[in-house]
Each structure stands twice: as C-alpha cells, then as structure tokens.
C-alpha positions in Angstrom: 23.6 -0.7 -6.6 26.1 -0.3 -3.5 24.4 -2.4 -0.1 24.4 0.4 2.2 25.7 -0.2 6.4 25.9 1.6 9.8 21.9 2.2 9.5 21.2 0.9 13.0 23.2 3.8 14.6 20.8 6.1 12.8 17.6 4.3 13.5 18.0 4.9 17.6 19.5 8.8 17.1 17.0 10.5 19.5 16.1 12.9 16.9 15.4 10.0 14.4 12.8 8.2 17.2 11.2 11.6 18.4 10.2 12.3 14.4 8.9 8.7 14.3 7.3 8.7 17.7 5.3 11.7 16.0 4.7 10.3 12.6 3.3 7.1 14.1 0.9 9.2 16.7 -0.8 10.9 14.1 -4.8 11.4 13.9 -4.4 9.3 17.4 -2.7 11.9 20.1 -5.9 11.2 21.9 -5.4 7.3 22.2 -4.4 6.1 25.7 -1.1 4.3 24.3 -0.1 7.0 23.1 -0.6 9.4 26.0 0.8 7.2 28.2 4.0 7.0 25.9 3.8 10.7 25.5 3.8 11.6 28.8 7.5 10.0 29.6 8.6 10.8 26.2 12.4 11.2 26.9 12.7 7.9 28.9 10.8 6.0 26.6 12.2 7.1 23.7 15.8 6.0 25.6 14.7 2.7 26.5 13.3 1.6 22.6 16.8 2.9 21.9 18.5 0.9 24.4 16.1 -2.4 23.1 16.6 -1.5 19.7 21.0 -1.8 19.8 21.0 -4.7 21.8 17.9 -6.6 20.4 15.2 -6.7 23.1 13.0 -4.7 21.4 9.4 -6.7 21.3 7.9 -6.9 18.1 5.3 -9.1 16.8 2.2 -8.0 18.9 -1.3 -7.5 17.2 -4.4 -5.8 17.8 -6.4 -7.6 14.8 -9.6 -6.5 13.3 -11.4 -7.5 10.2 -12.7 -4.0 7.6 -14.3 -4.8 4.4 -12.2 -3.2 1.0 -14.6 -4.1 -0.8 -13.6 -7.6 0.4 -13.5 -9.1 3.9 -9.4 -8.5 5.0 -7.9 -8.7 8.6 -5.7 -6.0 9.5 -3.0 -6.2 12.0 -2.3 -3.4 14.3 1.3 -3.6 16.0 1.4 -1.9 19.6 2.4 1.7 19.5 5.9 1.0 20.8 6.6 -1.2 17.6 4.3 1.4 15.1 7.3 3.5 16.4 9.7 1.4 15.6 8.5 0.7 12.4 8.7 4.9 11.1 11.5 5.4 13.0 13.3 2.3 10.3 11.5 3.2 7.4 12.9 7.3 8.1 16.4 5.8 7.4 16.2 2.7 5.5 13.0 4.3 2.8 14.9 6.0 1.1 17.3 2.8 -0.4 13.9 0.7 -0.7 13.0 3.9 -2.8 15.8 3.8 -5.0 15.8 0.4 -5.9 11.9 0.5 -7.4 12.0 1.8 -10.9 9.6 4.7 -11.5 6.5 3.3 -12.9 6.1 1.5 -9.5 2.9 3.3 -7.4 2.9 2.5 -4.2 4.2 3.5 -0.7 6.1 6.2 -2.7 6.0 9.6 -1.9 4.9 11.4 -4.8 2.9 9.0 -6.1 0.1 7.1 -5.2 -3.3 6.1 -7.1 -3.7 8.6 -9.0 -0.3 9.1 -10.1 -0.6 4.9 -11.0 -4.3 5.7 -12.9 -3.0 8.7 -14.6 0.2 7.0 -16.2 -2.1 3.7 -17.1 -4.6 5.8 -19.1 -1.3 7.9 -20.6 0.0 4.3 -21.5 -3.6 3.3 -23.0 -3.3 5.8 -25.5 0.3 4.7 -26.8 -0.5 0.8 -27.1 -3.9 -0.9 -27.8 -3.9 -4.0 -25.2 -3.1 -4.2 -22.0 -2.2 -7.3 -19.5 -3.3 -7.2 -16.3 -1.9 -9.4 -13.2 -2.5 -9.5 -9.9 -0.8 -11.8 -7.2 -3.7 -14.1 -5.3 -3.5 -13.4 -1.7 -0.3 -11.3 -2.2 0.8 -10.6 1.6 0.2 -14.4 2.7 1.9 -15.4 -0.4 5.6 -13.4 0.2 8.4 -16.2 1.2 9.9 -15.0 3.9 13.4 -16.2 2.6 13.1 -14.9 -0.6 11.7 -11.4 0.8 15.2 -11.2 3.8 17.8 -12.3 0.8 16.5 -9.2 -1.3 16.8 -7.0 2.0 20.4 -8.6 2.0 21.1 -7.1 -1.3 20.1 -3.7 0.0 21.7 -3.2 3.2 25.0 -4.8 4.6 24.1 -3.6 8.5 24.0 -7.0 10.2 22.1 -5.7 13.5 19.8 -3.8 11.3 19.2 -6.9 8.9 18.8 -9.2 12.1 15.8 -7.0 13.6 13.9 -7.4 10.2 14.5 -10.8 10.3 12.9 -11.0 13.7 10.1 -8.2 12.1 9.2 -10.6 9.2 9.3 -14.0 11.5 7.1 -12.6 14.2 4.2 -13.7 11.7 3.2 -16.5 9.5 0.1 -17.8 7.8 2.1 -21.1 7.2 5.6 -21.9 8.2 8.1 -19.6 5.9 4.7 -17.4 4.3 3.2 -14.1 4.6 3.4 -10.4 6.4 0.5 -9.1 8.2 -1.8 -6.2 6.4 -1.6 -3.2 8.6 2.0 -2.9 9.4 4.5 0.2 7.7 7.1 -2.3 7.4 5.0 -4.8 5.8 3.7 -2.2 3.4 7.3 -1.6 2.3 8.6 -5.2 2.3 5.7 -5.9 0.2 6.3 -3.3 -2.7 9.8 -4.0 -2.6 9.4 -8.0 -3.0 8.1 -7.3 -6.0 10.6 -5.1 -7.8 12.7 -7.7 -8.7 9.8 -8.9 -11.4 9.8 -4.4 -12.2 13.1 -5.0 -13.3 12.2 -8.1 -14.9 9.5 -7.0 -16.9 11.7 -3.8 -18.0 15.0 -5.1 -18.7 14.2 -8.8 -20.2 10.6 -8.5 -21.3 11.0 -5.1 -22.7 7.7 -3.9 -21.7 8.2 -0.2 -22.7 4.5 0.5 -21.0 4.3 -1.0 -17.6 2.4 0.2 -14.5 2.5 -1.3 -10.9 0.7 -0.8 -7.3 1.8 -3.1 -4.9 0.6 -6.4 -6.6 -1.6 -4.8 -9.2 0.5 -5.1 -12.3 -0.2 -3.4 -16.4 1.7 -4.4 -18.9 0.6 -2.6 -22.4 1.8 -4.4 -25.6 0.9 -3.7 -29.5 -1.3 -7.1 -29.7 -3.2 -9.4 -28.1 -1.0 -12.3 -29.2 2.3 -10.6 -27.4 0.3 -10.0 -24.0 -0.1 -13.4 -23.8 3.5 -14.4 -24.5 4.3 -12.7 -22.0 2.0 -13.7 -19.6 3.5 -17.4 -20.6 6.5 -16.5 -19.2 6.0 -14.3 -16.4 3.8 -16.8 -14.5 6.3 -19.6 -14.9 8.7 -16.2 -13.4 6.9 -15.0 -10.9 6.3 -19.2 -9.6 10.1 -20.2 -9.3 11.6 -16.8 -8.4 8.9 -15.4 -6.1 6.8 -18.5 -5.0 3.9 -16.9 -5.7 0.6 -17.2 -7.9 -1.5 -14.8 -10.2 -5.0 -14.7 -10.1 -7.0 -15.6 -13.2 -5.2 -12.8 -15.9 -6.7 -10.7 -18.6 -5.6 -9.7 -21.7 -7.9 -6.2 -22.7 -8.3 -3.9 -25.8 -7.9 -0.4 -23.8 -10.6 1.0 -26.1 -13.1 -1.4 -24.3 -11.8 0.0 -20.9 -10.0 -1.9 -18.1 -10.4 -1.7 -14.5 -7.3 -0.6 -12.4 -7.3 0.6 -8.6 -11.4 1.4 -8.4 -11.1 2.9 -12.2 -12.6 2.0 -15.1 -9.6 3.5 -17.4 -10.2 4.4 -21.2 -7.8 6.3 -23.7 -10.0 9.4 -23.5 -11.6 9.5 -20.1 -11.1 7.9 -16.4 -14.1 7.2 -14.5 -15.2 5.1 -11.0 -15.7 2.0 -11.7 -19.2 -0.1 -10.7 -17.6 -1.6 -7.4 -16.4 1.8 -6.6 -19.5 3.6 -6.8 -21.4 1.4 -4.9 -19.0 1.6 -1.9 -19.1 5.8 -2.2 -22.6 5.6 -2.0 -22.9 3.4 0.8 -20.0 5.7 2.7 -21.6 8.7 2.2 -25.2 7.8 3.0 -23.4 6.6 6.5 -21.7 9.6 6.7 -25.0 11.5 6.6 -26.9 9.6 8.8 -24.1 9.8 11.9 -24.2 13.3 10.7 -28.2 13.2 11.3 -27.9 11.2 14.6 -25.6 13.5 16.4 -22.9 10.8 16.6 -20.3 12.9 14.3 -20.4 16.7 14.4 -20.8 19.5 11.6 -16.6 19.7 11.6 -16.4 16.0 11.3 -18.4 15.2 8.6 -17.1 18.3 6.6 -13.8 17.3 6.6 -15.0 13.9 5.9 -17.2 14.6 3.1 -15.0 17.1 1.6 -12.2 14.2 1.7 -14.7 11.7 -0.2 -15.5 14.5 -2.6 -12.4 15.3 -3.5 -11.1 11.6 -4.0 -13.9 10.7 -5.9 -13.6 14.5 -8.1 -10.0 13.2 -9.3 -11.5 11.1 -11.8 -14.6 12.1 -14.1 -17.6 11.8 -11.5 -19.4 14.7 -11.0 -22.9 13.5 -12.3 -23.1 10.1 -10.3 -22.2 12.5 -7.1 -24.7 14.8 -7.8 -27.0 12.3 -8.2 -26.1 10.7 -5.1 -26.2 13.6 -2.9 -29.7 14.4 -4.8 -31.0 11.0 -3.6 -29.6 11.1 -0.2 -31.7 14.8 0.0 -34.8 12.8 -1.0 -34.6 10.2 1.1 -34.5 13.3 4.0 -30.7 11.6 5.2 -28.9 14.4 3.7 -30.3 18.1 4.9 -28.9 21.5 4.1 
C-alpha cells in the first residue's frame, strides 16, 4: 500500500485543531484545563500550531492514576494541550492506520468494538470446533519502540509528521527502547496497529480462514486440536523475533465447552457474561446505588449511568442475573423505587 506525505500541513489546519480541541474536551468542558484553554481558544489553538510545524510542541507529560479492570493498571493522562494534539493527528493520520488492519481486527475501529469482536467469535464458533487463544503478557510495556516507528515508516513518508511520533513514542519507557503508556489516543492506536503485521501474518501465511482480534486478544479457530497447536508453534517463535514480545500461557478450546473472550463466555448457540464480569457489574451497580442513596450522584446521573450498564450488560444473554441483582440490591434496602 502507497506511504502517504504532506500530513503535517493538515494536522495544524485551524479547522483540523478546533474539531480536535472539541473531541478531546468531551464529558470534561467543566475541567479547569480545559476552560482555561477554551477561553483563548483562537490563540491557543495558533500557538499548538505554531509548536506543532516547528517542533516545540511539549509532549510527554502525565497525570498518572492507578483503576482496577478487573486488574490493578496505571493509566496515564497526557495534559490537555497534548490530548489535543493527539485527536487533532489521529483526525488525519486514522484513517491510513485504518486501512492497513484487515477487517476482523476489533479495536479503536469505528464500527466496531466488543461486540462487533464477540459477535464474529461466536459466528466463527459455529463454523470450526477449536479455537486458539493468545494474548500478549503485558502488551503496552512490551511494544519495541523501534519496531513500532519502522511500521509507522511504512505508512506515512511525512518526515516532520514521522519525527513528532518519534518524539510521542520516546517521551515514555518502562525500560530503555519498551512500552507506551495506557491512557493515551495515540498509544491506543500505535498499539492495535503494531500488531497487524502478525493480522496479516496469521491470514496470508497461516491461512487461518477464522481469526478474531482486539488489541492483543487474539482467536484463531481451526478444524482440530492438533492444528491449533501447530500453529501456536509457530506463531510464538513469530510474534518473539518479529515483534519482541511474549504470549501469556495459551489455550487450545473445543468451542462447544465455551471460551472466554472480552468479559464473555462465548458458545456456538448463546453468548453470555462471564464469572469475572458479573462479579464486577454487581459490585458497580450496588455503588451506583448507594451514591445514588447518599445524595452524592443525583436521579439524572445515575439514570444515565445505570441505563448505560444496562444496556452493556443486555447485549449479551443476561437478563436473569440482572434481575436478580437488582432484586438483591432492593432487599438489601440499597436500591429503592
């Protein structure tokens, strides 16, 4: 696929940065950064322009905080200047990342998402009876940040534009040369795409006619046992030498014993939560309720945030295990009305 140039010059265009600077201010217009950014929108937005073309612009600054998904992860908020940045980049340069992911990859894709991923693993469950699944230990501290700029190279030929990632992707480390920080747009992108090369892998020299992916969460469906784990012989020697990185302890399933994929519990006939899943949907609604109960949330608040959890757990077969949640929360007296 043609490298694609003269991207910088679209990144600064004033329209280009006024989209982002909206995009990136979303569910926060209240938030002091950006108010303060906001209120001298026209200059500001000239200056990051200005910074941007000739290199200044700061990047690399972190607010961190740790959230527990089920597991304990540290996120990494960039300053609202450089959250900016980052949609005003990915407005321009998306849509090439796009086209270079085949279609069976989930993530950071508009149109797509989780249950897009769930829906074509359970579609793929009733074609082939076993299923390999792979998933990258400690994906973002893992990605080499040589190998990750050499696959931007093959994508865009803008120098100025390819420099500022550069300095994006340097401006954190785990280890010299290793990792992108959880919480960034860029680093949501540069993580999906590091991995399409091994899409393109396991669909042109594996011929794995039945493979799913979200960000490092990887299906490949195969007609035995005995060919899942061929391949799983060669992509880990694959994914080591081309990518640098390491696979968690794989599993070969028979899909009509069920497998677990993005908070799922995926069978040919029937998708439901998985155990992990429900446990943290309880525990997020019963604290729903009770800031609900305490006055510290108001009625508007939690309906839009129940309906939300509602409605993301109603996409998959759930609708007894709510009911009986919401009929425990009543008799404990947390949920009322």
């Amino acid at each position: 696929m043609k490298r694609e140039g003269n991207l910088l010059p679209r990144i600064v265009e004033r329209d280009n940065l006024q989209r982002a600077f909206w995009k990136a201010s979303k569910s926060r217009r209240a938030a002091k950064d950006v108010v303060a950014f906001q209120q001298d929108l026209d200059t500001n937005l000239a200056r990051m322009a200005k910074a941007i073309e000739d290199g200044s612009i700061e990047v690399g600054r972190f607010t961190s905080f740790e959230i527990r998904d089920p597991k304990p992860r540290r996120i990494f908020a960039p300053r609202f200047e450089e959250r900016v940045l980052h949609h005003a980049m990915m407005n321009v340069c998306g849509p090439r990342l796009d086209r270079y992911l085949i279609d069976h990859t989930y993530a950071c894709r508009v149109g797509r998402g989780t249950h897009a991923a769930i829906a074509q693993a359970q579609q793929y469950a009733r074609q082939w009876p076993f299923v390999l699944q792979l998933d990258v230990r400690h994906y973002f501290d893992a990605i080499d940040h040589e190998r990750l700029l050499a696959q931007l190279a093959r994508l865009w030929k803008d120098q100025a534009l390819l420099a500022l990632c550069e300095r994006i992707v340097r401006s954190y480390e785990v280890e010299p040369g290793k990792g992108l920080p959880i919480g960034t747009l860029t680093s949501q992108h540069f993580a999906n795409v590091y991995l399409g090369a091994f899409d393109h892998f396991a669909k042109g020299e594996l011929k794995c006619h039945g493979y799913v992916r979200y960000m490092d969460d990887m299906l490949l469906f195969g007609a035995s046992r005995a060919a899942c784990r061929e391949w799983l012989a060669v992509v880990s020697v694959w994914l080591r030498e081309q990518l640098l990185v390491e696979l968690k302890p794989p599993l070969v399933r028979d899909v009509g014993h069920g497998f677990d994929f993005l908070g799922t519990r995926v069978r040919p006939s029937h998708v439901v939560m998985s155990g992990s899943r429900k446990r943290r949907w309880a525990i997020g609604m019963r604290r729903l309720c009770r800031a609900f109960a305490m006055g510290t949330i108001d009625e508007a608040a939690f309906a839009r945030r129940s309906e939300a959890m509602v409605a993301h757990a109603g996409q998959v077969a759930s609708r007894g295990f709510r009911e009986h949640v919401l009929q425990r929360l009543a008799a404990d007296g947390v949920l009322v009305g």
